[in-house]
N, C-alpha and C positions, 0 to 999 in steps of 0.2 A: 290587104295583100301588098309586099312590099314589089316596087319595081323595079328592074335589075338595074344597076346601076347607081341608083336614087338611095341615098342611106337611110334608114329610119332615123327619126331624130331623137336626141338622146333627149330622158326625163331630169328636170330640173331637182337638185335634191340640194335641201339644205337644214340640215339638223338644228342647229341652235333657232331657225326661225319653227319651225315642230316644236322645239323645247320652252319659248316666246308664247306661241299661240297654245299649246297645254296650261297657260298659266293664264291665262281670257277666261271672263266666264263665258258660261257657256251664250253662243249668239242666238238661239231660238226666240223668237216673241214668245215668249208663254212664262207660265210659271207652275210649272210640274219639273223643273230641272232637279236630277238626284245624281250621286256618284261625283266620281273624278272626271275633271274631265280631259277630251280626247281629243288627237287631228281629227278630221271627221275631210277626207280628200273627197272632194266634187264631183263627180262622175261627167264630163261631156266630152266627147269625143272632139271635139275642136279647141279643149286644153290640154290633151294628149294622152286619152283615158283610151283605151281597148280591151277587147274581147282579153283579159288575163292581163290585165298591164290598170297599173297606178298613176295616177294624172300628177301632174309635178306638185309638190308641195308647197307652191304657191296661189294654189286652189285649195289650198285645205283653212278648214274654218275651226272655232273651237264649240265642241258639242258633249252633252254629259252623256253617260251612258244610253239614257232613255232619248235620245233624240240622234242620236248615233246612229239612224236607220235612214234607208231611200225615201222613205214616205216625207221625212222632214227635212227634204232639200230643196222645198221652192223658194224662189227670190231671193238665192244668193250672190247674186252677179254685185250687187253695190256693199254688201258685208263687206266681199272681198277685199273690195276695193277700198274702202274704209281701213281694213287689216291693215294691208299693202302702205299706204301709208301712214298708218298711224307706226308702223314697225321701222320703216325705213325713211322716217321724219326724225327719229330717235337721234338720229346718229350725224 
């Protein structure tokens, strides 16, 4: 619920790192990866996810179809991070 006054904070968007991380294989431990792969955005509420609302896309990881789902989102928090600079080490 927002507070009067207090602005919601705007979500982080930035396409070319989405177009960066589609081209990662996919990050699951496993080896049942199929398909193209996808952003696959974070869900927590303390990266700016809500009730109908998309967490910035700098929580987003790279996921194949088949892992594309909530069940395959634990311990992501060091991926990210790993992402995060392995993408903006580049440059």
């Amino acid at each position: 619920m927002a507070v009067k006054g207090i602005p919601k904070p705007k979500t982080k968007r930035d396409p070319k790192y989405l177009a960066w991380i589609r081209k990662q294989p996919c990050g699951y431990k496993g080896n049942f990866c199929q398909g193209e792969v996808e952003a696959h955005h974070v869900r927590r509420q303390r990266w700016g996810a809500g009730t109908g609302k998309k967490p910035h896309d700098y929580v987003a990881v790279p996921r194949c179809r088949y892992h594309h789902t909530p069940n395959h989102e634990l311990d992501v928090e060091l991926e990210i991070i790993e992402l995060l600079i392995e993408y903006f080490g580049k440059s």
